[in-house]
C-alpha positions in Angstrom: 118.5 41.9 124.0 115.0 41.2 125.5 112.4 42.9 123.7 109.2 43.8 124.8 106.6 45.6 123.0 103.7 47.9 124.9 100.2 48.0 123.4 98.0 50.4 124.7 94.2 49.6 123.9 91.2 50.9 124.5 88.2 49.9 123.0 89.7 47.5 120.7 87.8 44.3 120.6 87.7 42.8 117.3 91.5 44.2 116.4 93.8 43.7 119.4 94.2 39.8 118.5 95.0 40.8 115.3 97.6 43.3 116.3 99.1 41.0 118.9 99.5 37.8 116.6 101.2 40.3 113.9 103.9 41.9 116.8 104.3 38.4 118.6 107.4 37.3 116.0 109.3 40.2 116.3 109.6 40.8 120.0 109.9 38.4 122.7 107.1 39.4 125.2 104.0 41.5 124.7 102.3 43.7 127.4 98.7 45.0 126.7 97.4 48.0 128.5 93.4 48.0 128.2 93.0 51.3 129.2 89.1 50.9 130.7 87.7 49.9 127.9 84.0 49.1 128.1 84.2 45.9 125.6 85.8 42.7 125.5 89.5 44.4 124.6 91.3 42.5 128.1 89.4 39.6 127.6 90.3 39.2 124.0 94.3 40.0 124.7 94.6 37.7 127.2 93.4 35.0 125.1 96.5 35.6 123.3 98.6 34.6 126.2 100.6 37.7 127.1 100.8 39.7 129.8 97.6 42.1 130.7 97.3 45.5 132.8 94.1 47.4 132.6 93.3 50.8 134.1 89.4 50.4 136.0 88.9 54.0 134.2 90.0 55.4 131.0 93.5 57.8 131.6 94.6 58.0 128.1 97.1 56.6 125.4 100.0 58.4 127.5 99.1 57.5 130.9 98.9 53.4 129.5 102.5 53.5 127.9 103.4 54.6 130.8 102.3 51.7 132.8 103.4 49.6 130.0 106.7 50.7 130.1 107.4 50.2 134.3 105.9 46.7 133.8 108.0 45.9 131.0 111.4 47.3 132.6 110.1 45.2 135.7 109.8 42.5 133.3 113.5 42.5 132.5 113.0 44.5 129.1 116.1 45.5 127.1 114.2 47.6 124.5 110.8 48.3 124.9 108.8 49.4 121.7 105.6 50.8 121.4 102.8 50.1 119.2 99.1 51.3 118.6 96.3 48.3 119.0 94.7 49.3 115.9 97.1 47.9 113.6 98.6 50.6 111.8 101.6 50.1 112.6 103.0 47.9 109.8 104.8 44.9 111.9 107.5 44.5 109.4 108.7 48.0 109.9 109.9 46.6 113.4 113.2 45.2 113.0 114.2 49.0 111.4 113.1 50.5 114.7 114.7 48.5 116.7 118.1 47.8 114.8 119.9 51.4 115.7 119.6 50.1 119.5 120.6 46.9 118.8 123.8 48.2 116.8 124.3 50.8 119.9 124.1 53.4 118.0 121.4 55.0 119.8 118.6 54.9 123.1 115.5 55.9 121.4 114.3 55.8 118.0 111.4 57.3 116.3 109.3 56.1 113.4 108.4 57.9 110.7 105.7 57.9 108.2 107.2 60.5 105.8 110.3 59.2 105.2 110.5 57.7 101.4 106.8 56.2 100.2 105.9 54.9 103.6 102.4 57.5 103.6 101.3 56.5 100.7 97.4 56.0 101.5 97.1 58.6 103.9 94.2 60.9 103.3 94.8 64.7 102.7 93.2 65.7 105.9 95.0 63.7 108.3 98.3 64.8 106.0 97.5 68.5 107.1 96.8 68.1 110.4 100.5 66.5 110.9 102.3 68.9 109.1 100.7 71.6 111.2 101.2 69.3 114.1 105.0 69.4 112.8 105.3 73.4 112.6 103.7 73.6 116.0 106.0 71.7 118.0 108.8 73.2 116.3 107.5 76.8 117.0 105.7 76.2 120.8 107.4 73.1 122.2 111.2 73.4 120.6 110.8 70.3 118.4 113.6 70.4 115.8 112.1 70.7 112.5 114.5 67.9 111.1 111.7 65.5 113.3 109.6 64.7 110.0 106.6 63.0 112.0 105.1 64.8 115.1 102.4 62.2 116.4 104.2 59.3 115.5 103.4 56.5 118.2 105.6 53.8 117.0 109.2 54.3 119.1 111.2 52.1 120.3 113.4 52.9 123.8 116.5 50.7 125.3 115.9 50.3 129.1 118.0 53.0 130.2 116.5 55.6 128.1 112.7 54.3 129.3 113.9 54.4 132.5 114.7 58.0 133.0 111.8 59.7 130.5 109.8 61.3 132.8 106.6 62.1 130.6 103.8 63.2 132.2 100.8 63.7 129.4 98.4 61.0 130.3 96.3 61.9 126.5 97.2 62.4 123.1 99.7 65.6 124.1 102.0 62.5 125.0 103.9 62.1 121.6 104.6 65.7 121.8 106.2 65.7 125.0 107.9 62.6 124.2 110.0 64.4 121.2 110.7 67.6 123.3 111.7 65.6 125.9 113.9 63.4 123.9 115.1 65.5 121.1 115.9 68.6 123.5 117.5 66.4 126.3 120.9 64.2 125.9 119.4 61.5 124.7 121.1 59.9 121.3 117.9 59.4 118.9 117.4 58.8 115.5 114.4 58.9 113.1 113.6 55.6 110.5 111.0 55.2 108.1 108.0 52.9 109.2 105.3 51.5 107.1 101.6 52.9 108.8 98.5 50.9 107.2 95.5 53.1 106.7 92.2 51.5 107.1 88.2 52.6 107.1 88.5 51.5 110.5 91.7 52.8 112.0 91.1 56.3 110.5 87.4 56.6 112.1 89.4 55.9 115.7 92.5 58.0 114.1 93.0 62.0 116.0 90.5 64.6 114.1 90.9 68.4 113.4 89.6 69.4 116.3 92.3 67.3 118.4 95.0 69.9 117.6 93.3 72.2 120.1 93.5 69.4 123.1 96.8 68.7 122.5 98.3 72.5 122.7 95.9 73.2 126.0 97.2 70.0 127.2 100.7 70.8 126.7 99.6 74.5 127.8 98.7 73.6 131.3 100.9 70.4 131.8 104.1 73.1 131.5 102.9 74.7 134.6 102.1 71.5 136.3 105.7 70.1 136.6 
């Protein structure tokens, strides 16, 4: 089974190599997404060697998995995993996302940082936000509450599931429409503990308090526009 993985980067010079290099031995193929990025984040991926997209203007994480994902089901991709440029997604943790797909157990699987000691590192603030994150899309988007990890952005997909997951948040509402979509639709899913490394760096780039309040009025006024 072909795997691809979809990076979607935007203003990541200095850290997509990085993240690239570390994904390259667990997948076969990488597509980058810069997602109009005002440094040297394309030219610095495609040093790397793998295949390159880039929005001219900045749409958002959502609307750059997105064309991730058609280019790498164009591409011939079995499973197609995603995973953040700023390399907090632990690469080792990829084999258990993508094993459950492999095994045919399941089409998508999520990652999850609080399952066993996996957020270990994570500061208080960003631990509250999440679990607030969790009780809202249980309570205003009909998230199950067994779903332990309500921004996670490590997934993987097989081909059939990415094909037909029709998500249309182009910013940071994308991970909850994701889950609704996928854990109120028909689709076999599973969660797995992943490994997120915290860094100085990743957690200054990493969504703030005040991010909560996007992502509801996203979710808000995306309901009425489908």
């Amino acid at each position: 089974m072909k795997v691809f993985a979809v990076i979607p980067g935007f203003r990541e010079a200095g850290r997509i190599q990085k993240t690239i290099q570390s994904v390259l031995p667990y997948v076969d193929s990488v597509v980058v997404v810069d997602d109009g990025s005002d440094d040297t984040t394309a030219e610095e991926a495609r040093a790397t060697g793998v295949t390159v997209l880039r929005h001219r203007v900045n749409r958002g994480q959502g609307a750059a998995l997105r064309t991730g994902t058609e280019a790498a089901l164009r591409l011939g991709a079995d499973i197609v995993l995603h995973v953040d440029a700023d390399g907090q997604h632990d690469p080792t943790s990829i084999p258990t996302v993508l094993e459950p797909i492999r095994r045919g157990e399941v089409e998508v699987v999520l990652g999850s940082r609080f399952m066993g000691e996996e957020a270990k590192g994570m500061p208080v603030t960003r631990r509250m936000l999440l679990v607030a994150g969790r009780t809202f899309n249980a309570f205003a988007v009909g998230v199950p509450r067994r779903v332990t990890d309500p921004q996670s952005g490590f997934r993987a997909l097989s081909a059939a599931a990415a094909r037909r997951l029709d998500f249309r948040q182009d910013r940071f509402a994308h991970c909850s429409e994701i889950l609704r979509l996928v854990t109120r639709g028909d689709y076999r899913w599973v969660e797995v503990p992943v490994r997120i490394i915290y860094s100085a760096d990743s957690l200054k780039k990493g969504q703030k308090p005040w991010d909560a309040a996007r992502i509801a009025w996203q979710l808000f006024i995306g309901a009425f526009a489908r």
